[in-house]
Backbone as JSON, one array per atom type, in Angstrom:
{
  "sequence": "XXXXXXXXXXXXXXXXXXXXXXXXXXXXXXXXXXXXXXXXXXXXXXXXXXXXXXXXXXXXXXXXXXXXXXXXXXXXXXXXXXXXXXXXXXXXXXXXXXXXXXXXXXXXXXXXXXXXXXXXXXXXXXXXXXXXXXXXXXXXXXXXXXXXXXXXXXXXXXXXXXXXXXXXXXXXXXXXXXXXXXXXXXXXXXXXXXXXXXXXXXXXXXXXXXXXXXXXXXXXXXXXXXXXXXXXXXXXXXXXXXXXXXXXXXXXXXXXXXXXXXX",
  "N": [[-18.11, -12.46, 2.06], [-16.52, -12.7, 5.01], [-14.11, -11.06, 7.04], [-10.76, -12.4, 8.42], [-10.28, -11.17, 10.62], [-12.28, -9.26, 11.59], [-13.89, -6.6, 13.35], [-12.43, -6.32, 15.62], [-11.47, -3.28, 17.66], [-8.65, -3.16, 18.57], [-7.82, -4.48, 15.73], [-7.83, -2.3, 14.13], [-6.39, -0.68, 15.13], [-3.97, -2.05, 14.56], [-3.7, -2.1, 11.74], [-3.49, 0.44, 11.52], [-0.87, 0.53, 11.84], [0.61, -1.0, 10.71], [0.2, -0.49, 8.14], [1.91, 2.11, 7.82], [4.03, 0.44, 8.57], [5.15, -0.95, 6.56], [4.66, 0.98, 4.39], [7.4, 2.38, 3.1], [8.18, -0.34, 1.67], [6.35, 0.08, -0.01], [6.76, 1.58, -1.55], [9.15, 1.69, -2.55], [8.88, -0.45, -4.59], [6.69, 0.68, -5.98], [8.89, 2.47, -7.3], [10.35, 0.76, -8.62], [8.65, 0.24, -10.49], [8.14, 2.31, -11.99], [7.38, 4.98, -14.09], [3.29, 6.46, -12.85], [2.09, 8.68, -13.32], [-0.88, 9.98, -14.35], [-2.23, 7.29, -14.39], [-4.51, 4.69, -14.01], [-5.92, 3.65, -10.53], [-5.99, 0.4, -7.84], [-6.71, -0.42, -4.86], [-6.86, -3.05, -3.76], [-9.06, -4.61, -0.6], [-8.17, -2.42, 0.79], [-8.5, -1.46, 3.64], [-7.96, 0.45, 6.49], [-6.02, 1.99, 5.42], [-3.76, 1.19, 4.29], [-2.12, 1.03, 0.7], [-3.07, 3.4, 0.02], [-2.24, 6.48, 0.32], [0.22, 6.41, -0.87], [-0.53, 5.24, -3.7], [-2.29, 7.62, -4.39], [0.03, 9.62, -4.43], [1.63, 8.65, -6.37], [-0.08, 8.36, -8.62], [-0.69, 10.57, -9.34], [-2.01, 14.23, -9.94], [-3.58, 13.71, -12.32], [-4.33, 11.29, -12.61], [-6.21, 8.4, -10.95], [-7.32, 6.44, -8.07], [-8.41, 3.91, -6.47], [-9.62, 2.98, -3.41], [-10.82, -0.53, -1.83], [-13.28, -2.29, 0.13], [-14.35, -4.73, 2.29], [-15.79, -4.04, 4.75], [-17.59, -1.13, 6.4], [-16.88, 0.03, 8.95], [-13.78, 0.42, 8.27], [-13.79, 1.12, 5.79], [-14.81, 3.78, 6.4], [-13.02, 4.58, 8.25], [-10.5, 4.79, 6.66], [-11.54, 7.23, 4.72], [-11.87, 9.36, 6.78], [-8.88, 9.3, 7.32], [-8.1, 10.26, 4.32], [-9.18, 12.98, 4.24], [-8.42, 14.24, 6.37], [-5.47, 14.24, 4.98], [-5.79, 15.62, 2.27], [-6.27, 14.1, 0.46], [-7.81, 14.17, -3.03], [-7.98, 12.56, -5.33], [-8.62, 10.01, -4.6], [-11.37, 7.37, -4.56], [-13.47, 5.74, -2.4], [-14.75, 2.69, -2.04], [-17.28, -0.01, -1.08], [-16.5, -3.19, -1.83], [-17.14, -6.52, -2.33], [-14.48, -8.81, -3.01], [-14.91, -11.46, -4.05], [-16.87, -11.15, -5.38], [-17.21, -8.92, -7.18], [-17.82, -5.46, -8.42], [-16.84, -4.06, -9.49], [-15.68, -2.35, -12.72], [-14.65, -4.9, -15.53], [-11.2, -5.22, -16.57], [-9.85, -2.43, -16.3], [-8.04, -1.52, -14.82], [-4.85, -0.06, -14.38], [-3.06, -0.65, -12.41], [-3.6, -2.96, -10.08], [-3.55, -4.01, -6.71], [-3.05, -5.92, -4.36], [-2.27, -6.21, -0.66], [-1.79, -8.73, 1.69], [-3.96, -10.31, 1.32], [-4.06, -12.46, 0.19], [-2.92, -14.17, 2.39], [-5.24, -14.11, 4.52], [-7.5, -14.87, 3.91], [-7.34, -17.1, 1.97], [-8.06, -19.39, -0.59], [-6.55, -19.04, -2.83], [-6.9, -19.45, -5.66], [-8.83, -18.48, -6.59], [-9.06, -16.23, -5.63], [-6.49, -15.11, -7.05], [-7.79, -15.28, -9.82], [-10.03, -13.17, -9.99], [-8.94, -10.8, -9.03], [-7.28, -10.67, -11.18], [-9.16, -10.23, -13.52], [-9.63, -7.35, -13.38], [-7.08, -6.28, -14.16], [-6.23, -3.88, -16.92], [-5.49, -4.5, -19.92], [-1.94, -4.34, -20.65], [-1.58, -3.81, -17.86], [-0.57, -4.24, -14.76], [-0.53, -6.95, -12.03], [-0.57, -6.59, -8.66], [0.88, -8.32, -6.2], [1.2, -8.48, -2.35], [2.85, -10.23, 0.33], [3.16, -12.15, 3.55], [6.02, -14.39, 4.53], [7.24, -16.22, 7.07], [9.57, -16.49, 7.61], [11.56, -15.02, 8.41], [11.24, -13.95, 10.45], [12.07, -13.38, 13.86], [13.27, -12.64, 16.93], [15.74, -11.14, 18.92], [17.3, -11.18, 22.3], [16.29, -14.69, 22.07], [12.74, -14.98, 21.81], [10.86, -17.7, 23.44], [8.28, -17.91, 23.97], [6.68, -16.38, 22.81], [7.31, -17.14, 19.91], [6.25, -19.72, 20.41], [3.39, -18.35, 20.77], [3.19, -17.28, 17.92], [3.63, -19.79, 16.58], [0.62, -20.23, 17.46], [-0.73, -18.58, 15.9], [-0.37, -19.23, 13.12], [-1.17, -21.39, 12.92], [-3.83, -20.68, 13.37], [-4.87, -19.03, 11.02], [-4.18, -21.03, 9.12], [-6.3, -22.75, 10.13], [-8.74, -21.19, 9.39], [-8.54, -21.37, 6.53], [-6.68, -19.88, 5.51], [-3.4, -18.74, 4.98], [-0.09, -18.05, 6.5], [1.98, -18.31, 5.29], [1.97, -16.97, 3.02], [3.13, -15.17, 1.14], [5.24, -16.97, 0.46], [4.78, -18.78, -1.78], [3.52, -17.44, -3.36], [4.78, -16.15, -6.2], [5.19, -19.36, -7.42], [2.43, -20.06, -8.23], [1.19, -17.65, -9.45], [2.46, -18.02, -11.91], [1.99, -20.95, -12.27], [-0.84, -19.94, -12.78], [-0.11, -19.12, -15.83], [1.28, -17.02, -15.7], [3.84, -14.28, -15.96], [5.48, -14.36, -13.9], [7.6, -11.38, -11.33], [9.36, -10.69, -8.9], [10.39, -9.38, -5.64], [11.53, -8.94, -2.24], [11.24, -7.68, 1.11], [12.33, -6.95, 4.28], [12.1, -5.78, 7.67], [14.11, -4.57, 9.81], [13.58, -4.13, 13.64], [14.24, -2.0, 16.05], [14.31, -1.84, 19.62], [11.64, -1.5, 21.62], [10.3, -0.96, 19.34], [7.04, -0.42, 18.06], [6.29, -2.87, 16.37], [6.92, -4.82, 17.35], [5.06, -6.14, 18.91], [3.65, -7.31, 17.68], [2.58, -10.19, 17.42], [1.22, -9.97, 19.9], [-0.59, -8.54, 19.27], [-2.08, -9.42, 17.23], [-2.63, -11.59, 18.63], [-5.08, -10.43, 20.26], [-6.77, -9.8, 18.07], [-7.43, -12.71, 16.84], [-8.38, -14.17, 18.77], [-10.6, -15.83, 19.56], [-9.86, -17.7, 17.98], [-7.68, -18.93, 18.72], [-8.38, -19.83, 21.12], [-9.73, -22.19, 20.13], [-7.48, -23.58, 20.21], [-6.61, -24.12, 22.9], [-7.38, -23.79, 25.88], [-9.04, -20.88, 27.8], [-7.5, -20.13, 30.23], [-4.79, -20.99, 29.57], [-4.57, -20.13, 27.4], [-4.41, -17.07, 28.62], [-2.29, -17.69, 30.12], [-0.27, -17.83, 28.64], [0.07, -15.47, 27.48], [0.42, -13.4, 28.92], [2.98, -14.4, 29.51], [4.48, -14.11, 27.21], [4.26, -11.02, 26.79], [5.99, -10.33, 29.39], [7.68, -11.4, 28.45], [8.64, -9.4, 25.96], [8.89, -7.38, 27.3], [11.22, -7.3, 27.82], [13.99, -4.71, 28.15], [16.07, -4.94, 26.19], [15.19, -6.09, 23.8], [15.55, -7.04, 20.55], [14.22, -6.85, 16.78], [13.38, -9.18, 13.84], [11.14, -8.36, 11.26], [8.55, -10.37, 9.86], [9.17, -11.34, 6.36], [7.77, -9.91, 4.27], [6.94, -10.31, 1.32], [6.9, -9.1, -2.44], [5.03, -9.59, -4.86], [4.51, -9.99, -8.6], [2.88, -9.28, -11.96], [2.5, -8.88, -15.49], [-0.5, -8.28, -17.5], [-1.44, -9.61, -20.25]],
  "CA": [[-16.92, -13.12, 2.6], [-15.97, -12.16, 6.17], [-12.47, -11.16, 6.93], [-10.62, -13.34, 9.47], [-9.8, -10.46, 11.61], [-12.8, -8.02, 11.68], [-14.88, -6.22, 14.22], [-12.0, -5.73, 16.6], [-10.7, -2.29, 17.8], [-7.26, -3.59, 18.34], [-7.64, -4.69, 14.66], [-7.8, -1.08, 13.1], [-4.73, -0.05, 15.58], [-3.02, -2.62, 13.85], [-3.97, -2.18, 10.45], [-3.29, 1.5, 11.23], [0.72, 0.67, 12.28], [1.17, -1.98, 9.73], [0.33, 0.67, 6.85], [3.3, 2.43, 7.92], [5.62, 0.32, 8.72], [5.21, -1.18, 5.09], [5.14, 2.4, 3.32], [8.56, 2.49, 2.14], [8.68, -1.29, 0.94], [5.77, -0.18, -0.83], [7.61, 3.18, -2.18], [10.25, 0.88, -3.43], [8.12, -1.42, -5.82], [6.16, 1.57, -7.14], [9.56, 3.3, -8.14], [10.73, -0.04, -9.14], [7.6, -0.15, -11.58], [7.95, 3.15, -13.24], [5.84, 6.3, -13.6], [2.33, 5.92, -12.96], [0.87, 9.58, -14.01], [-2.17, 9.9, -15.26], [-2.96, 6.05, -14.47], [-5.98, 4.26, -12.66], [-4.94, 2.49, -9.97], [-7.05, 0.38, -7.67], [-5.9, -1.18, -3.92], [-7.91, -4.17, -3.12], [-8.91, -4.69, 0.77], [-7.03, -0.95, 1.41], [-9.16, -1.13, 4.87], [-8.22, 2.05, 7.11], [-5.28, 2.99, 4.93], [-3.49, 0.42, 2.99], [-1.6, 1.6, -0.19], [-4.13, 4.75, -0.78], [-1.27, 7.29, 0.71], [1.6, 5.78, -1.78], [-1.08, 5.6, -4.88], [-2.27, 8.74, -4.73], [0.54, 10.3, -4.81], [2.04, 7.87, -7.55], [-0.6, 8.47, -10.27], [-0.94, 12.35, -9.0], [-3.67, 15.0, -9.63], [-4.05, 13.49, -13.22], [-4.55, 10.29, -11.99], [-7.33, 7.65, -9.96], [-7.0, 5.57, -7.24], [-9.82, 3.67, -5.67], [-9.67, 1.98, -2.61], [-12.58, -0.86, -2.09], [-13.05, -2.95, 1.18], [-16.09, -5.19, 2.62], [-15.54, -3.56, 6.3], [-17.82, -0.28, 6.16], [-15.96, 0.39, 9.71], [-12.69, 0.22, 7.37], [-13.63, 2.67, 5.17], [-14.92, 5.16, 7.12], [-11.52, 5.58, 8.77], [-9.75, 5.44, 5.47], [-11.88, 8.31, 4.35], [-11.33, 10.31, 7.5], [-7.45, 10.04, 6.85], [-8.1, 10.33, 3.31], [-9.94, 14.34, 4.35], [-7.15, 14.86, 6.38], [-4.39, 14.6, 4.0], [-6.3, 16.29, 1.35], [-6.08, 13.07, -0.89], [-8.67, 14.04, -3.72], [-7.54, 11.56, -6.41], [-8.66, 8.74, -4.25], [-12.16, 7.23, -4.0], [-13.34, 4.88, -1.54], [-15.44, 1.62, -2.63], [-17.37, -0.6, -0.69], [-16.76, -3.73, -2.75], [-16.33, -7.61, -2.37], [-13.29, -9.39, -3.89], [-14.9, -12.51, -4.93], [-18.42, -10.49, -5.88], [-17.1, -7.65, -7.5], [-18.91, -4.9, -9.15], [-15.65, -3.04, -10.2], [-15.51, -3.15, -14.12], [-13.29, -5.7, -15.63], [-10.28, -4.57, -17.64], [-10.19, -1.13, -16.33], [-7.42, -0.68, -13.85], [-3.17, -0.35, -15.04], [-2.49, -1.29, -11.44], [-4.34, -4.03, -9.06], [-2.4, -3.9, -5.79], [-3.47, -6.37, -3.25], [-1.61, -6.73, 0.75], [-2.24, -9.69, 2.78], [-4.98, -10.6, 0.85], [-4.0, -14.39, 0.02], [-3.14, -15.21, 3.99], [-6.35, -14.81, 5.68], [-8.34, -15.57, 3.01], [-7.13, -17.94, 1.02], [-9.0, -19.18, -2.0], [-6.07, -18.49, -3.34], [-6.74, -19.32, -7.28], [-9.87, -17.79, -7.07], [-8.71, -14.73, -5.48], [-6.05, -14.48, -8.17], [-8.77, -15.09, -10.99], [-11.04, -12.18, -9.61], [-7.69, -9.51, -9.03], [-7.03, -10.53, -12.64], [-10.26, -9.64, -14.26], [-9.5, -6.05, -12.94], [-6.4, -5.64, -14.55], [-5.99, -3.64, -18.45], [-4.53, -5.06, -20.94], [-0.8, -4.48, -20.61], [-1.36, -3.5, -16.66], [0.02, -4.84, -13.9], [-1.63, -6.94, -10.49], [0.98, -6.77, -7.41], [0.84, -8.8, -4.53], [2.4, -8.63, -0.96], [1.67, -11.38, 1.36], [4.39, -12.83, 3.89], [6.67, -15.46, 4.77], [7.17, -15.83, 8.33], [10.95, -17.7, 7.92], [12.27, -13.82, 9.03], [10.14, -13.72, 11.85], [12.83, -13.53, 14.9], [13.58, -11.89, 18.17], [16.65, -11.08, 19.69], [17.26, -12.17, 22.66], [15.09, -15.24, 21.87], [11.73, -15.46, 22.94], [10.43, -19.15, 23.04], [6.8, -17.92, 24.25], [6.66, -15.25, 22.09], [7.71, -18.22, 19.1], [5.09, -20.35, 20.15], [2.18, -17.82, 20.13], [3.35, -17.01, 16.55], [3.1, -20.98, 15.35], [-0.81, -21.0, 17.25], [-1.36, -17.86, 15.09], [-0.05, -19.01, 12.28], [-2.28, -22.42, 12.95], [-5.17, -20.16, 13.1], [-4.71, -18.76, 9.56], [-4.46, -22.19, 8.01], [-7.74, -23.48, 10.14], [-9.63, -20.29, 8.86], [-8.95, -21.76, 5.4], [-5.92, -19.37, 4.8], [-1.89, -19.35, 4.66], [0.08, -16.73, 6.55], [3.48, -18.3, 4.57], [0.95, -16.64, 1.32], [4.35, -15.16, 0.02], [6.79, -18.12, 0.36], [4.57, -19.45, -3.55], [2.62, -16.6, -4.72], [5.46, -16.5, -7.32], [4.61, -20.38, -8.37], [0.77, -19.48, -8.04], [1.33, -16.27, -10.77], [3.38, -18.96, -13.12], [1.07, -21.96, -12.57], [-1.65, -19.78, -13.73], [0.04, -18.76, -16.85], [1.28, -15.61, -15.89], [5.83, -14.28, -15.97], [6.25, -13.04, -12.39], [8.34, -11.43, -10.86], [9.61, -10.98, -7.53], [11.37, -8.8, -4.75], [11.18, -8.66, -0.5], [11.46, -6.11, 2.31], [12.32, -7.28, 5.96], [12.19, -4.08, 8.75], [14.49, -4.79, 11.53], [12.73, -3.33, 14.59], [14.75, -1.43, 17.34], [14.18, -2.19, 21.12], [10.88, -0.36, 21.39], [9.54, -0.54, 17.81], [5.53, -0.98, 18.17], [5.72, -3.55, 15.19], [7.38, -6.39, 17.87], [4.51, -6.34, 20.34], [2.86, -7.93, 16.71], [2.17, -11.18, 17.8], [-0.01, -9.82, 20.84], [-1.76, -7.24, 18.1], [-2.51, -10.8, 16.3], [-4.12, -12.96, 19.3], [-6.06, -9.9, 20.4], [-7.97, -9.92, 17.19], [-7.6, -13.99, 16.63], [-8.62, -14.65, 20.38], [-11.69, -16.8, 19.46], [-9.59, -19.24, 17.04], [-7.09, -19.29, 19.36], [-8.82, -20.87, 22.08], [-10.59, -23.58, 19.25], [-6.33, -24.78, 20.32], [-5.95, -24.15, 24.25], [-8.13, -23.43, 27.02], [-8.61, -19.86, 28.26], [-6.89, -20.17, 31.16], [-3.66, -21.71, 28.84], [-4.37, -18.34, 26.34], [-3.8, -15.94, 29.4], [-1.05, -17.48, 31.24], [0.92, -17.78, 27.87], [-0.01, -14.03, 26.82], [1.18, -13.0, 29.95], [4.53, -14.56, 29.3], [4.64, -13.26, 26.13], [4.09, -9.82, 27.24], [7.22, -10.43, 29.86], [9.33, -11.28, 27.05], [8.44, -8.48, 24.97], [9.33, -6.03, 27.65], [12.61, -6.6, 27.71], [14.45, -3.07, 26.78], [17.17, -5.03, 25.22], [14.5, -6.9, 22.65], [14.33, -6.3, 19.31], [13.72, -8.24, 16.39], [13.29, -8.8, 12.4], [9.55, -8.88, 10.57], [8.38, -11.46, 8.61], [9.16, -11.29, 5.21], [6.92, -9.11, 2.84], [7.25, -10.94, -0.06], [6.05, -8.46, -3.35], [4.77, -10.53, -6.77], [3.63, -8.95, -9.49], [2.88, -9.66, -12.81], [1.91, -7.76, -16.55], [-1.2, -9.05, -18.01], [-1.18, -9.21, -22.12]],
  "C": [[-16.43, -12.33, 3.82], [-15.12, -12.41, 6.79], [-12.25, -11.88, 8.48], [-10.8, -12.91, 10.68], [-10.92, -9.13, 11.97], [-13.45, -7.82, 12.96], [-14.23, -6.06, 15.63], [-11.28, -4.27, 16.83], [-9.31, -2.17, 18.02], [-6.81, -3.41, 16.86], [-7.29, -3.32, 14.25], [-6.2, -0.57, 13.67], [-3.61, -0.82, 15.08], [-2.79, -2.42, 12.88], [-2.99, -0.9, 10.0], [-1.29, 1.64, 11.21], [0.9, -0.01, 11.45], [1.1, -1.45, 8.77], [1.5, 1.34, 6.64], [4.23, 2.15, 8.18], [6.06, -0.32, 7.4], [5.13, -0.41, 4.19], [6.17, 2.48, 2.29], [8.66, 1.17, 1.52], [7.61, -1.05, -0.56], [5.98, 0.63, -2.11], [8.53, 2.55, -3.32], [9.75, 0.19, -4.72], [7.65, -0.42, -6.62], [7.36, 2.36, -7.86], [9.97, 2.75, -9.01], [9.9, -0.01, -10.87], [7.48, 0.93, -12.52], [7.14, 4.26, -13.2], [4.66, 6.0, -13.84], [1.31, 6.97, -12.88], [0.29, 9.43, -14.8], [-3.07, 8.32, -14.86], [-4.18, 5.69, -13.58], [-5.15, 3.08, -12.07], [-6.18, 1.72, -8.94], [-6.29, -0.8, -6.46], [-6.97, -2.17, -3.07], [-7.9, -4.21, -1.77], [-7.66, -3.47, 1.56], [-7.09, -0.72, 3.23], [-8.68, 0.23, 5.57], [-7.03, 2.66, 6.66], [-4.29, 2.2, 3.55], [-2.24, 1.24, 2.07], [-2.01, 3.22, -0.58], [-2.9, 6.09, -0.64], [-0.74, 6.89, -0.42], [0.61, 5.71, -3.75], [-1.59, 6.99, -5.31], [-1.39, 9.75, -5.11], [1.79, 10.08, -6.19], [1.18, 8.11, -9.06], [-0.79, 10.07, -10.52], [-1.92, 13.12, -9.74], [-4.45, 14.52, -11.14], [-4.94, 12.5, -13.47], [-5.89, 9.27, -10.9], [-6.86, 6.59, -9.31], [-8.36, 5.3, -6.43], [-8.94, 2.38, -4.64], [-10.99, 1.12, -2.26], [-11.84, -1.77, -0.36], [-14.62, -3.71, 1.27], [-16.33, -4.58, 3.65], [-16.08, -1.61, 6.24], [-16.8, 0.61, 7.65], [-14.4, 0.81, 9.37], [-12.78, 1.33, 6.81], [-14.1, 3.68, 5.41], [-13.51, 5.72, 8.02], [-10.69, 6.07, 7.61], [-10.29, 7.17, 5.08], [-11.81, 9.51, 5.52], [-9.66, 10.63, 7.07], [-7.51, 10.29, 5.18], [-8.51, 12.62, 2.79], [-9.02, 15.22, 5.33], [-5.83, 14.93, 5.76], [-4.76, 15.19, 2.62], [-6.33, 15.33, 0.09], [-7.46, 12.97, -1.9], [-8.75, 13.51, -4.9], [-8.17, 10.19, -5.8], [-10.32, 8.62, -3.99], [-12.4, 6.08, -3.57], [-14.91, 4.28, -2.14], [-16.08, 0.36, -1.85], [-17.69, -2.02, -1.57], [-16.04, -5.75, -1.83], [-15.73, -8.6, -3.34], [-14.07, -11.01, -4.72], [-16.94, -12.3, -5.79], [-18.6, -9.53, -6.4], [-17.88, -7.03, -8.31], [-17.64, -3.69, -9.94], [-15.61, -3.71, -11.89], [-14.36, -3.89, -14.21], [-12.46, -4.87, -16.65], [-10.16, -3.45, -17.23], [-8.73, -0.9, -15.14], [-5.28, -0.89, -14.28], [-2.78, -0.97, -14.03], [-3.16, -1.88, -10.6], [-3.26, -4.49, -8.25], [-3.43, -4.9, -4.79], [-1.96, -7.0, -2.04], [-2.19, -7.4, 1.53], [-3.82, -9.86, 2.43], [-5.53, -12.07, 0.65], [-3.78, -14.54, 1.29], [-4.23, -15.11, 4.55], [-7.35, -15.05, 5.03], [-8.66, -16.57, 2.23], [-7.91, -18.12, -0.3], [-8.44, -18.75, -3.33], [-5.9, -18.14, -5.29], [-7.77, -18.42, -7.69], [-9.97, -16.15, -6.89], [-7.53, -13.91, -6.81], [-6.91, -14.02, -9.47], [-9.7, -13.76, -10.86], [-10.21, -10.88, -9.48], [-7.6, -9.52, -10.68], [-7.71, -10.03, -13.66], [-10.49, -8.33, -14.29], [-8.87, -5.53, -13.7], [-6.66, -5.36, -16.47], [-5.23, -4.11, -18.9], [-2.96, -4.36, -21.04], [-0.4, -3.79, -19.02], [-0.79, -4.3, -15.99], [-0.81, -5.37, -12.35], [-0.05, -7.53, -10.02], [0.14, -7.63, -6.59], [1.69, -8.7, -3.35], [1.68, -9.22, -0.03], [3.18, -11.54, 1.77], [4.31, -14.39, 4.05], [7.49, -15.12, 6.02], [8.89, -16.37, 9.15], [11.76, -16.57, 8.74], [12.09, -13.57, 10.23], [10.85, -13.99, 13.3], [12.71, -12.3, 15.92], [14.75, -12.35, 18.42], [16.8, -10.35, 20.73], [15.91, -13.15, 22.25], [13.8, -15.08, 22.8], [10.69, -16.55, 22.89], [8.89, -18.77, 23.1], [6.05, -16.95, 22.81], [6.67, -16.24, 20.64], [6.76, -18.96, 19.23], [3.89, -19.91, 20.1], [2.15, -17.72, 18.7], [3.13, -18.88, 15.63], [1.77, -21.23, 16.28], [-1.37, -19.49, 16.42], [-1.39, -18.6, 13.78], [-1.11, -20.89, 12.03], [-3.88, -21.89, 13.14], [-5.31, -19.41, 11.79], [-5.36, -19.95, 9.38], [-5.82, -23.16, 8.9], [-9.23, -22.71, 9.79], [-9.42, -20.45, 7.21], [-7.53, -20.75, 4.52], [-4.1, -19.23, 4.69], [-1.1, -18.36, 4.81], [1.64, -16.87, 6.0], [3.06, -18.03, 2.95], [1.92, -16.58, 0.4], [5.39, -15.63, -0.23], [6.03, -18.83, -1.13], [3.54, -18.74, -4.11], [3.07, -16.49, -6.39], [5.04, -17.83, -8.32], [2.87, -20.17, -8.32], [0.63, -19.01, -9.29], [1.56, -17.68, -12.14], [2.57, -20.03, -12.93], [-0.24, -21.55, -13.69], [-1.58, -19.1, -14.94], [1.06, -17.24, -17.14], [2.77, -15.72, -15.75], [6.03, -13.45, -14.54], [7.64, -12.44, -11.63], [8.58, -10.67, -9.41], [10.63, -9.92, -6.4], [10.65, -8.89, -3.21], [11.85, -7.49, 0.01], [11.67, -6.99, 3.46], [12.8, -6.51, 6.54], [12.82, -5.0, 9.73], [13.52, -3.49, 12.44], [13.95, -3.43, 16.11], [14.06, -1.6, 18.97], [13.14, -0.64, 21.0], [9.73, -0.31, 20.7], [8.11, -1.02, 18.79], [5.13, -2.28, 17.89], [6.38, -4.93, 16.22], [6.28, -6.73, 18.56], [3.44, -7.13, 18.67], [1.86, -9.66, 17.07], [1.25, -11.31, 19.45], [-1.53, -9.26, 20.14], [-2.59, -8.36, 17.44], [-3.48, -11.77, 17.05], [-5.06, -12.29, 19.86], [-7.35, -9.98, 19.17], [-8.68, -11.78, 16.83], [-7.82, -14.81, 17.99], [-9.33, -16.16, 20.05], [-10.81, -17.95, 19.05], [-8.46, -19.46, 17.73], [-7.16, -20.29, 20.17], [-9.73, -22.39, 21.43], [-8.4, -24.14, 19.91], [-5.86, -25.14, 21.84], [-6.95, -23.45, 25.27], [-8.13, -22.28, 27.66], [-7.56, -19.13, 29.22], [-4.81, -20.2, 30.41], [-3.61, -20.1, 28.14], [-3.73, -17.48, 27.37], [-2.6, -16.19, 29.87], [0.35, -17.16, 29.7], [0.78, -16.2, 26.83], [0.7, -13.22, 27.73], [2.64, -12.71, 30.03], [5.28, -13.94, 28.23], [4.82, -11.66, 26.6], [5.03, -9.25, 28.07], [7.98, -10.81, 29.03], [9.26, -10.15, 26.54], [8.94, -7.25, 25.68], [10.7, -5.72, 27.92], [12.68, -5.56, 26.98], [15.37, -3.37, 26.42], [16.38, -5.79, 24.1], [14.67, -6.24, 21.5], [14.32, -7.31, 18.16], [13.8, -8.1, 14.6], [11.73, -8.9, 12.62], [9.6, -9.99, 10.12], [8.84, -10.87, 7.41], [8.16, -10.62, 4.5], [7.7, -9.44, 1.68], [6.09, -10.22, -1.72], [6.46, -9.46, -4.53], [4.37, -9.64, -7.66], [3.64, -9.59, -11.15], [2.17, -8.74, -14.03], [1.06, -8.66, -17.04], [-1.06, -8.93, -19.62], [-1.8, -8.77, -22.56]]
}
């Protein structure tokens, strides 16, 4: 299965800023959830950093954390930052989500981010996270909902690159409003979920606004399946003059966390 967004170098610089600017929402859920020494934990599609920081030091030296990915480019960076922060609780897994080779039943925590939007597949991706989790463990999700998704002052160009991204998701088969019904998803398929969000305002500046350029650099190709190259540049351009205002700044999308205990 090959991810929507791979094989660009942009991509990893994104991957690598979007790890941290979601850190603390992810800090929050794991304190929310309780102590998790000694446990196995296990962060689906972690690619060059993911959760692995925030699990490792959640199940601590007693503890396992595996990160798995399909993107061997992926986890060779993880495991560089993984050798500079001395993280030896964590091992790295080249594994795919709907072909897994990870035993079933074996992990207390199954953490997957932005896993349901560019993939979709979404029952089958739940069914295959689920087979992971131990019997009275827990599988998280965090996927967004893009209703947060503003700039102030507006920026209309900036607004309409974000709905032909968000039309290149859903013609790659996947759904970048994943966490506006992961909740009914969990509960359709039987399961008691439950539910909390994060939304980062971003200061005149932040990195995390110039997002929706970080997004058509890697989604270029499926971009232009909607507008003619010529149409892509002039309205990246514009984009790019909005964005520099130094009075801009803006909310995120929504990070919408699910989660659920299996029986």
């Amino acid at each position: 299965m090959s991810y929507l967004m791979a094989g660009q170098l942009t991509e990893l610089e994104r991957l690598q800023l979007q790890s941290r600017v979601w850190e603390p929402a992810g800090s929050r859920l794991l304190e929310f959830l309780g102590a998790g020494e000694g446990k196995r934990v296990v962060d689906v599609g972690c690619g060059c950093l993911g959760w692995l920081r925030l699990l490792s030091a959640w199940v601590g030296p007693s503890g396992t954390c595996v990160g798995t990915d399909i993107s061997d480019d992926l986890l060779r960076e993880a495991g560089s930052f993984l050798s500079a922060e001395r993280l030896t609780n964590v091992e790295l897994v080249r594994d795919d989500l709907f072909d897994s080779r990870l035993p079933p039943r074996s992990f207390d925590l199954v953490h997957a981010r932005f896993q349901l939007a560019p993939l979709g597949r979404f029952e089958n991706q739940i069914g295959a996270l689920s087979r992971l989790v131990a019997p009275g463990g827990i599988l998280a999700f965090e996927d967004p909902d893009t209703a947060s998704w503003t700039f102030t002052p507006e920026a209309p160009r900036a607004r309409h690159l974000i709905e032909m991204i968000l039309q290149a998701f859903r013609s790659a088969g996947g759904d970048f409003d994943a966490g506006r019904f992961t909740y009914d998803l969990l509960q359709g398929m039987g399961m008691q979920p439950e539910i909390r969000a994060d939304i980062v305002a971003l200061e005149p500046g932040h990195p995390y606004l110039r997002l929706p350029l970080q997004f058509a650099a890697s989604l270029r190709a499926r971009l232009l399946e909607q507008v003619t190259e010529s149409e892509l540049d002039t309205l990246l351009a514009e984009v790019e003059d909005e964005l520099a205002d130094p009075t801009r700044r803006g909310l995120t999308f929504t990070l919408v966390q699910t989660w659920a205990r299996s029986p």
